[in-house]
C-alpha positions as CSV (number, residue, x, y, z in Angstrom):
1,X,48.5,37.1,-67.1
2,X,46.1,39.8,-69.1
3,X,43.8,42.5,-67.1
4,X,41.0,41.1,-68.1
5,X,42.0,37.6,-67.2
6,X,42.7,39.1,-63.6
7,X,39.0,41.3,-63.6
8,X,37.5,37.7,-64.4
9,X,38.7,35.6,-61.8
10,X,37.8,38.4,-59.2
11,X,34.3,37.7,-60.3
12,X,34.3,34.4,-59.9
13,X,35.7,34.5,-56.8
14,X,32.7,37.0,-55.5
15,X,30.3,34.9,-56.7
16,X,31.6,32.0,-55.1
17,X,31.5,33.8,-52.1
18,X,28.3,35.2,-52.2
19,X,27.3,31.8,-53.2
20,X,29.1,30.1,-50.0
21,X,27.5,32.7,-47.7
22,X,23.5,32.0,-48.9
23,X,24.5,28.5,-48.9
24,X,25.3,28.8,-45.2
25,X,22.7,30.6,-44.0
26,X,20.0,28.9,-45.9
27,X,21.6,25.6,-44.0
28,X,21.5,27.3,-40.5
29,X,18.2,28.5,-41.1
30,X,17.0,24.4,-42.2
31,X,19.1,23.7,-39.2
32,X,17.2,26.4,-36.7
33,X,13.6,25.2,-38.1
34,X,14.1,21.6,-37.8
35,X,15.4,22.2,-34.0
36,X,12.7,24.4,-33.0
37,X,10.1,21.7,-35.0
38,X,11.7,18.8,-32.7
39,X,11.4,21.1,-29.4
40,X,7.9,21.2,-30.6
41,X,6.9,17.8,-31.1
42,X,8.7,14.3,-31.4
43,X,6.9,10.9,-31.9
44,X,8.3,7.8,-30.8
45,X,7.3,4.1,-30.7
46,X,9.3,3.1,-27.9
47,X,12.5,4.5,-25.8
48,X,14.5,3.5,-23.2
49,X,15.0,5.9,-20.8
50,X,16.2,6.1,-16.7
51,X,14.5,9.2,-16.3
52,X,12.0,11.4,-17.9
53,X,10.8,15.6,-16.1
54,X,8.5,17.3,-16.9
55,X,8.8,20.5,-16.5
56,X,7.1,24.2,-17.0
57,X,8.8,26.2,-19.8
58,X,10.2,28.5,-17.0
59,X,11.8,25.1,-16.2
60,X,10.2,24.0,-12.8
61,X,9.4,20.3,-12.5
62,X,5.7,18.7,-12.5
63,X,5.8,15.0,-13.0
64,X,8.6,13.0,-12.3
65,X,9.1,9.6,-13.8
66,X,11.9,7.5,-12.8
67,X,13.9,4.3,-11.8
68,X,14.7,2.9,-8.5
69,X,18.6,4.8,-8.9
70,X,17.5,8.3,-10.4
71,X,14.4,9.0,-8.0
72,X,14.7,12.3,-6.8
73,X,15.2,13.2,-3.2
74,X,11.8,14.5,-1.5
75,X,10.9,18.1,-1.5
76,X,9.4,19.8,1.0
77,X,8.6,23.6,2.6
78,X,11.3,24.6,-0.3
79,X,13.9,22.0,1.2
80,X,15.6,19.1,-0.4
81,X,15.4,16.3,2.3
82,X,15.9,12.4,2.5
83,X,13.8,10.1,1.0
84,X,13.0,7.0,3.7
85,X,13.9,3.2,3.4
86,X,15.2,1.9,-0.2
87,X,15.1,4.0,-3.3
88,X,12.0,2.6,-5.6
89,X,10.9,3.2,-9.2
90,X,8.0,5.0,-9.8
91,X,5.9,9.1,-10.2
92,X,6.6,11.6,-8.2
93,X,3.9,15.1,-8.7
94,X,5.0,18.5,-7.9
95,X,2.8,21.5,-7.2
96,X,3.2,25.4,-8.3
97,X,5.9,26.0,-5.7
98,X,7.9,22.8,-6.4
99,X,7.2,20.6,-3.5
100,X,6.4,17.0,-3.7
101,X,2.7,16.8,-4.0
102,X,2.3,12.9,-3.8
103,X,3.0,9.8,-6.3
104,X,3.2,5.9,-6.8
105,X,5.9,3.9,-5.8
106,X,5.9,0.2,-6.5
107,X,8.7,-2.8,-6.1
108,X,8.6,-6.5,-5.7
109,X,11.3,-9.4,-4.7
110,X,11.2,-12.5,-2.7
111,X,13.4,-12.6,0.7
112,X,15.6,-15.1,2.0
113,X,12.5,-17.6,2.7
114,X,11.1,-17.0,-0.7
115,X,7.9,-15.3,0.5
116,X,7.7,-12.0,-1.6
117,X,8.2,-8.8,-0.4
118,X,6.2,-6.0,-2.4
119,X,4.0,-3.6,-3.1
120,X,2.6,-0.7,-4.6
121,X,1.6,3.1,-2.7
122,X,0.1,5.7,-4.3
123,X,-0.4,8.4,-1.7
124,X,-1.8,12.0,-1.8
125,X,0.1,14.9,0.2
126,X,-1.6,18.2,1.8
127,X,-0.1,21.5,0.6
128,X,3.1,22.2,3.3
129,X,2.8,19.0,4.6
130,X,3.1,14.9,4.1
131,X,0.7,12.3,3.0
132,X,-2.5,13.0,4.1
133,X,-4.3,9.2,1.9
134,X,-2.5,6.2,0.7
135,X,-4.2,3.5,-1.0
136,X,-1.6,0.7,-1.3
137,X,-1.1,-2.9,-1.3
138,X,1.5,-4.7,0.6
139,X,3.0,-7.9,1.3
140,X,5.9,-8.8,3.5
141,X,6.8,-12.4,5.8
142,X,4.1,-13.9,4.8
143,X,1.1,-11.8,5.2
144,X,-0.6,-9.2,3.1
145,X,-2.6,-6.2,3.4
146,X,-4.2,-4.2,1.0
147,X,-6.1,-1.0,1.6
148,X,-7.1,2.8,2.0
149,X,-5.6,4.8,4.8
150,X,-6.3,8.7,6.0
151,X,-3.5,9.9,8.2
152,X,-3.2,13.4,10.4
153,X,-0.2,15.7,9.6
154,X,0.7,18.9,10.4
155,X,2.7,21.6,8.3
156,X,6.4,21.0,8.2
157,X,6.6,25.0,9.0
158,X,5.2,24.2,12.2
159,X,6.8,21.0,13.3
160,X,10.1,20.9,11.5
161,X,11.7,23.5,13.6
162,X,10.7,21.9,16.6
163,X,12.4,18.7,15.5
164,X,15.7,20.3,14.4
165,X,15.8,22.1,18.0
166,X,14.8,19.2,19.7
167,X,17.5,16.8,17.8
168,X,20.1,19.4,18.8
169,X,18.9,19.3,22.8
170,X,20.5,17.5,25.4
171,X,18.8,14.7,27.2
172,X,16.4,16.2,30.3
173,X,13.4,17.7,30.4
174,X,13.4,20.3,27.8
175,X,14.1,17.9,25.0
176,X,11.3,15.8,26.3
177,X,8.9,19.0,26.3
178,X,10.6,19.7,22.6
179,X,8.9,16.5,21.8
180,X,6.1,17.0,23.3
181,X,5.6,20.1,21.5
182,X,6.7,18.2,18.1
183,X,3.8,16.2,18.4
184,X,1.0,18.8,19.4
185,X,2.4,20.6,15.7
186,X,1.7,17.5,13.9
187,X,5.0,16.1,13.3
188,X,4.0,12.8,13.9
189,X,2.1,10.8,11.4
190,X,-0.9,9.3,12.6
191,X,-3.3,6.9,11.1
192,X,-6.9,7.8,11.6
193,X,-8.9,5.9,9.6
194,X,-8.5,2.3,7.1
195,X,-10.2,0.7,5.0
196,X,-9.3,-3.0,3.5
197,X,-7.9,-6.1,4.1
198,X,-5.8,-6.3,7.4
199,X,-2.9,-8.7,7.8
200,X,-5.1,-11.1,9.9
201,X,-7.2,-11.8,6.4
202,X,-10.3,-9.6,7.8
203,X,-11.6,-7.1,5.5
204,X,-12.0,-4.3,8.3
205,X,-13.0,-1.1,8.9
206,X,-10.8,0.8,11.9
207,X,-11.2,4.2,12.7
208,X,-8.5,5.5,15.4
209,X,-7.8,8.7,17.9
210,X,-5.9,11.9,17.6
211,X,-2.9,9.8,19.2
212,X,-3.7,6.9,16.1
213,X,-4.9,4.4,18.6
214,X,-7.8,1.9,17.4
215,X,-10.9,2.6,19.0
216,X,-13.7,1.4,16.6
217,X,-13.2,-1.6,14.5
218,X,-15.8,-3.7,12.5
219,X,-15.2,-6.9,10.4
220,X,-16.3,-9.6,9.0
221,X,-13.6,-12.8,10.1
222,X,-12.6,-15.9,8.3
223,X,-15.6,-17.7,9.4
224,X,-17.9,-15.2,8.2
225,X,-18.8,-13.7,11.6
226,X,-19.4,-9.5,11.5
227,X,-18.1,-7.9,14.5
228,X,-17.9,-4.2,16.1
229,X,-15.6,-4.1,18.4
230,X,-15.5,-0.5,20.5
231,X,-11.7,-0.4,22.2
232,X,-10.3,1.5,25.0
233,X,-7.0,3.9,24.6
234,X,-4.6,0.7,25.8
235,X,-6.7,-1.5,22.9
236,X,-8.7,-3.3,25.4
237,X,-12.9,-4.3,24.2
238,X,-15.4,-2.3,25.8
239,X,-18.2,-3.7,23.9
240,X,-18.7,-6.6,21.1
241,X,-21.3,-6.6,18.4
242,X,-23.4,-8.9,18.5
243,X,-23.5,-9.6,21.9
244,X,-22.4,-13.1,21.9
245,X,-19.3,-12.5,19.5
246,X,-15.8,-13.0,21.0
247,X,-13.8,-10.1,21.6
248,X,-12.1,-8.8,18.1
249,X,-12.9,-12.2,16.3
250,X,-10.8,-14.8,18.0
């Protein structure tokens, strides 16, 4: 094989390297741009999905929405917890720090008896604390109720150490002052106020003590009576309005 024959085929073999290499990185590049335009922005008509987050670009979640399997445990003070009674599909909302903030749950079945069992509760928490107003709608054995609630809750900082110490205490005294003290923090949830229609059919009005007894409640009953009924702390009438109504309705 000639010199020349030898210089030529080096040549060729340069270019088609050189050719190879731009080819390569002009693909990567297409490759990076058409990533970073997806990461951007996608459009889609319809997906199926379990679960979607979304997050902050640092990467902290905001919104949560999700089925009844992938619902994320409750967070709270900075602490993963447990989430009460059955998992359910629905929002969960986060604020800067990454606790649970509120949402809207919702499920429906029917029970053994065919009556359905279901609702929907979309509740607001206060920051450091749990659900502070819950407008929901439930129905359960037969009977339904569908209203506004305002609750009293204190901080978990305040209460939650209480309730681990008083969990770990022995039966006596101090774990009954533990309680005690659980209670005076705010660790117990207690309905002040509601607004709807109660489970006896009544729309109603009931607004309740610091200990979430009812001690004001007006209504309007089945027969189209109004009442005001003012209630002692063991639930007992004091006073019915008008004067000749029976005692809460009945």
């Amino acid at each position: 094989m000639s010199q020349d024959l030898i210089s030529e085929l080096q040549k060729q073999n340069r270019r088609l390297k050189l050719l190879l290499f731009i080819g390569t990185l002009t693909g990567g590049s297409l490759v990076l741009l058409a990533a970073k335009s997806n990461l951007t922005y996608q459009k889609f008509t319809e997906i199926d999905v379990e679960r979607i987050n979304i997050i902050t670009p640092e990467g902290k979640k905001e919104l949560v929405i999700s089925n009844r399997l992938r619902m994320p445990e409750p967070v709270l003070g900075g602490k993963e917890g447990k989430r009460v009674g059955p998992a359910r599909p629905g929002l969960i909302f986060y604020n800067e720090i990454g606790d649970e903030n509120g949402g809207l749950v919702f499920d429906g079945k029917l029970d053994k008896s065919g009556h359905p069992s279901s609702g929907m509760h979309f509740s607001m928490d206060r920051f450091g604390g749990d659900q502070q107003l819950a407008l929901g709608h439930y129905e359960s054995g037969g009977t339904m109720e569908t209203g506004l609630k305002v609750f009293d809750r204190g901080l978990i900082k305040d209460y939650d150490p209480l309730w681990q110490a008083y969990k770990k205490a022995p039966e006596g005294p101090e774990k009954e002052a533990l309680l005690k003290k659980w209670e005076e923090a705010g660790g117990r949830q207690t309905p002040r106020l509601f607004v709807g229609r109660s489970r006896d059919k009544n729309p109603s009005v009931v607004l309740a003590d610091a200990k979430g007894r009812p001690r004001i409640m007006m209504m309007v009953t089945e027969d189209g009576s109004p009442v005001l009924d003012f209630l002692d702390d063991k639930g007992q009438v004091l006073q019915s309005l008008p004067q000749n109504a029976e005692a809460s309705g009945k």
